[in-house]
N, C-alpha and C positions, 0 to 999 in steps of 0.2 A: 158602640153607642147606637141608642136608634136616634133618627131625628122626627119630628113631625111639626106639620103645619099649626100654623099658631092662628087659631080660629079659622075662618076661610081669606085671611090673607094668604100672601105669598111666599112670607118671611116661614125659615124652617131654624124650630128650637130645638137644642137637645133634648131628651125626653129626662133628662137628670142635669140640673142646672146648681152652680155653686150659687145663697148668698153668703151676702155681710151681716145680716140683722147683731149675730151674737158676739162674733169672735174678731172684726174689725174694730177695735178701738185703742185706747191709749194704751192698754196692756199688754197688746201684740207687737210685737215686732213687725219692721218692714219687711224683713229677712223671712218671717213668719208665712208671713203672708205672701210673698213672692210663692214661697214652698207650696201653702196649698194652692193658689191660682195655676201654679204651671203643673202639681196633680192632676187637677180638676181637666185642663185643659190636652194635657197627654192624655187622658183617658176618652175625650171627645165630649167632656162639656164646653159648649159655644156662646150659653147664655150665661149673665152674673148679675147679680140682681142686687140693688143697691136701695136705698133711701135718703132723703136730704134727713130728716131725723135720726138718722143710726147714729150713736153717737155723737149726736149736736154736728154732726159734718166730717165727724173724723174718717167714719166708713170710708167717703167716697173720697177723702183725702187720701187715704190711704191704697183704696183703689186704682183713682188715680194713680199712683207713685208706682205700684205694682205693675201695672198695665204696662208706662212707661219703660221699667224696667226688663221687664220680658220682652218688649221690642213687637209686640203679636202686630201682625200685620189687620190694621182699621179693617179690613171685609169679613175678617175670620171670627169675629166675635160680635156679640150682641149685649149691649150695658143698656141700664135700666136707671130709675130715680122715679120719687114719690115726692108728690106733694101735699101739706094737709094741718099736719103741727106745726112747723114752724120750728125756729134756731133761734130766732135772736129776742121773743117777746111782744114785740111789735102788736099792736092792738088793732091791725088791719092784715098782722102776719104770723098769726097762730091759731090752730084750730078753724081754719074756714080755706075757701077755695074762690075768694073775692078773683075780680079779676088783675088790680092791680098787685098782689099778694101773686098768683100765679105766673106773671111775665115777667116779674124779677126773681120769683125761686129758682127759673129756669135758668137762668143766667149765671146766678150766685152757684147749683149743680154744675156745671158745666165748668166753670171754674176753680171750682174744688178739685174735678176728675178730671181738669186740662183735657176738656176734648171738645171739639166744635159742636158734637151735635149728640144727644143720646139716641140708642134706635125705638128704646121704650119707653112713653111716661105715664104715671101712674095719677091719679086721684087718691092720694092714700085712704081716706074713710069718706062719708059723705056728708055734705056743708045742710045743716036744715036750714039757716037764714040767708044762705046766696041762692040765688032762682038759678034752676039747673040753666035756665037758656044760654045765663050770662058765664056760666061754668064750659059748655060746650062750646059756645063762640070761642071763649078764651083758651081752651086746649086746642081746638081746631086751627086756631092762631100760630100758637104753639108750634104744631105741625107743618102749616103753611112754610111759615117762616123757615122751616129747614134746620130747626134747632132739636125737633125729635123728628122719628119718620112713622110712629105710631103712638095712640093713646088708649088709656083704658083705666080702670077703675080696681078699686080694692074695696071689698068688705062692703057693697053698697047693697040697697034690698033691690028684690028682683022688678017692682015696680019704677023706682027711681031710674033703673038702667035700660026700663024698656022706653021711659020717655025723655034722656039723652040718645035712644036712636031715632025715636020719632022725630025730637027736636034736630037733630042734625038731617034725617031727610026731608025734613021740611023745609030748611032753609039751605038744603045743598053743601051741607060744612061735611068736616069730617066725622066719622063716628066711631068708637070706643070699638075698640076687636076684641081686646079680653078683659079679663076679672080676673085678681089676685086673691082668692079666698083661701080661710083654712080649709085646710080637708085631710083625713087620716082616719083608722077604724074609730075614736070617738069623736066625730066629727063629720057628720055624714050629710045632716039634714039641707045645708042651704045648697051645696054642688049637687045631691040627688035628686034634690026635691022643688027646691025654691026657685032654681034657674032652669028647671028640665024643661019649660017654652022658649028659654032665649036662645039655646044651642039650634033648636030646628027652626026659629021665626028670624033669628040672627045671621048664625052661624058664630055665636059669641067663642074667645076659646079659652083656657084656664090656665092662670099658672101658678099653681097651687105650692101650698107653705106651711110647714109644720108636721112632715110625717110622721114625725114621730112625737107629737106633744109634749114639746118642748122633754125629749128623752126618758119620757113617763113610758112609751111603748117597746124600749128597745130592754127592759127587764131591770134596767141595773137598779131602780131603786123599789125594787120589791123586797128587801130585807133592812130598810133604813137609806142614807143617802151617804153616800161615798166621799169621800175628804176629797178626792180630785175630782169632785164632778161641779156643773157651776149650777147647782142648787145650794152648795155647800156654800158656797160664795157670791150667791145673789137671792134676793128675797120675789120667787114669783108666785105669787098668791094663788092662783086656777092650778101651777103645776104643784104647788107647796096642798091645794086640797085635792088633787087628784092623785099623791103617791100616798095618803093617808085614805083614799076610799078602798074598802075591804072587797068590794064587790067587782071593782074594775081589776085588782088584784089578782083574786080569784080568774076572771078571762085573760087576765095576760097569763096566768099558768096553765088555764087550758089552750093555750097557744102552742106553748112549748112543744108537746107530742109532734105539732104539724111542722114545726118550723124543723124537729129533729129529721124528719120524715124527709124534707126535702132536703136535710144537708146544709142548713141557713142560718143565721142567726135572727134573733126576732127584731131587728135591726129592715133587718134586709127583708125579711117577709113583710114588715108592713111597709114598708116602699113599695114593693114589689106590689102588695094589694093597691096603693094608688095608684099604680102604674097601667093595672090590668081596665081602670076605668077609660075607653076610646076617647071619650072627653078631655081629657084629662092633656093639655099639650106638654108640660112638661113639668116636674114635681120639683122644689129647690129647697137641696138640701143645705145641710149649715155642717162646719167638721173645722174642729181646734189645729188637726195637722195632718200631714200626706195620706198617712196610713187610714184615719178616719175618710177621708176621699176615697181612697180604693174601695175600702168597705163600704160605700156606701153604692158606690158603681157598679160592684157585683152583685147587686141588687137586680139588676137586670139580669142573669142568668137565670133568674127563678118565675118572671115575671108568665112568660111561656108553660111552668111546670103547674099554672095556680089553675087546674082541671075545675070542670064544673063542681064535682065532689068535694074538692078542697076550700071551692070559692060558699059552697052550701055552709059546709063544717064551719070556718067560718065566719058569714051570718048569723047564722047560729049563737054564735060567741059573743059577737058585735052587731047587735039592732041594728035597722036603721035609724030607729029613732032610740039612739041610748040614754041611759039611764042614768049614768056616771056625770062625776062633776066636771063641766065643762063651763 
């Protein structure tokens, strides 16, 4: 495993990190899920990334339980949670990042995943009717208090996040170290382009979701959708119009050649192309059971073999600013 620093804090992530978003809910097993954690975690994933929304709390219920069970010693791993939408309805505790909404979700995580304190908390999207001030006091709080040891943000625009750091060194609070963004070959523009001033004005770091769009990039449904895949069994509208676009089709077959070339599958090469970004602190994948864990770990053998030549070819294939439905 490699590990690297998580923005210019001190804290070091695996560079391939397990979540929960898909595969932690009522349908999985505890047993399941013990299976892939301690995958994940024989292979030297350190980071596991959760949400109070992944299934209404089950995620981190179930996290929780796993964690527990595996006995991992509290230093060796790194857990995460989001806050943003909301579990229970509450018209002060959905869709916003109020401040009284954020010092109880933290509590309510915490207690779902039985642990004193998470090391990561997120902003999961951005609140347009809470004033960011009152957003950063309140995470900085967060922090203070000892219930997380770092904060940061998801999916926010690059202006929004330049002035929760202004506002936190203005007023001496803490300030946001990373951004949970998508990022993967169709998926390039906000991590290339949108935040390319906060990495050097920051030192912001990423930890990025989705390499493979939502399994539109690993090939399997380029001839129809497969009865055991979970398109088959869930309705996701951007992945349901991105296996039916012809033209993104077409680039993932011209993928193939390279990925034969290096001995890969198209799995592992587009990990492997997130990976090859320096920015980039650690990619989190998602996998139904062991085997998909491994496979996705050996994605790092390849990360080293992606030559200037291979990384042109490509571009090539994959704009930066693509074209496909996203």
């Amino acid at each position: 495993m490699i590990y690297r620093r998580l923005g210019n804090s001190g804290l070091k992530v695996s560079a391939l990190s397990f979540g929960t978003w898909v595969n932690f809910n009522k349908e999985q097993s505890l047993d399941d899920a013990v299976a892939c954690l301690s995958a994940a975690y024989e292979g030297g994933m350190n980071f596991f990334d959760c949400a109070e929304t992944y299934a209404a709390g089950e995620a981190e219920t179930i996290l929780g339980q796993a964690i527990g069970q595996l006995g991992w010693r509290r230093n060796d791993y790194i857990i995460s949670t989001k806050f943003f939408f909301g579990i229970d309805g509450a018209i002060n505790s959905g869709h916003t990042l109020n401040r009284k909404y954020l010092m109880s979700a933290i509590d309510g995580s915490l207690a779902r995943l039985n642990h004193d304190m998470v090391d990561l908390v997120f902003c999961h999207r951005p609140d347009a009717e809470t004033p960011i001030e009152e957003v950063v006091w309140a995470m900085s709080d967060i922090v203070a208090s000892g219930k997380a040891m770092y904060w940061g943000v998801s999916e926010w625009p690059a202006k929004s996040i330049r002035k929760a750091y202004e506002i936190a060194e203005r007023y001496r609070l803490r300030a946001p170290i990373m951004e949970q963004p998508q990022y993967s070959l169709i998926a390039r523009q906000r991590v290339e382009r949108e935040y390319k001033d906060l990495y050097k004005d920051f030192g912001m770091g990423l930890t990025t979701w989705s390499p493979l769009a939502s399994g539109v990039l690993s090939g399997k449904y380029l001839d129809g959708i497969p009865t055991d895949s979970r398109l088959a069994t869930t309705n996701q509208r951007r992945a349901n119009a991105r296996i039916q676009d012809e033209s993104l089709k077409l680039a993932i077959r011209a993928l193939q050649p390279i990925a034969r070339q290096l001995g890969c599958s198209l799995s592992q090469l587009a990990i492997a192309w997130c990976l090859k970004n320096p920015r980039v602190s650690t990619v989190i994948t998602g996998a139904r059971n062991p085997s998909q864990v491994q496979e996705n770990i050996r994605a790092l053998n390849f990360v080293d073999r992606l030559d200037d030549e291979i990384m042109i070819r490509i571009n090539e294939i994959f704009p930066r600013t693509p074209t496909f439905a996203d």
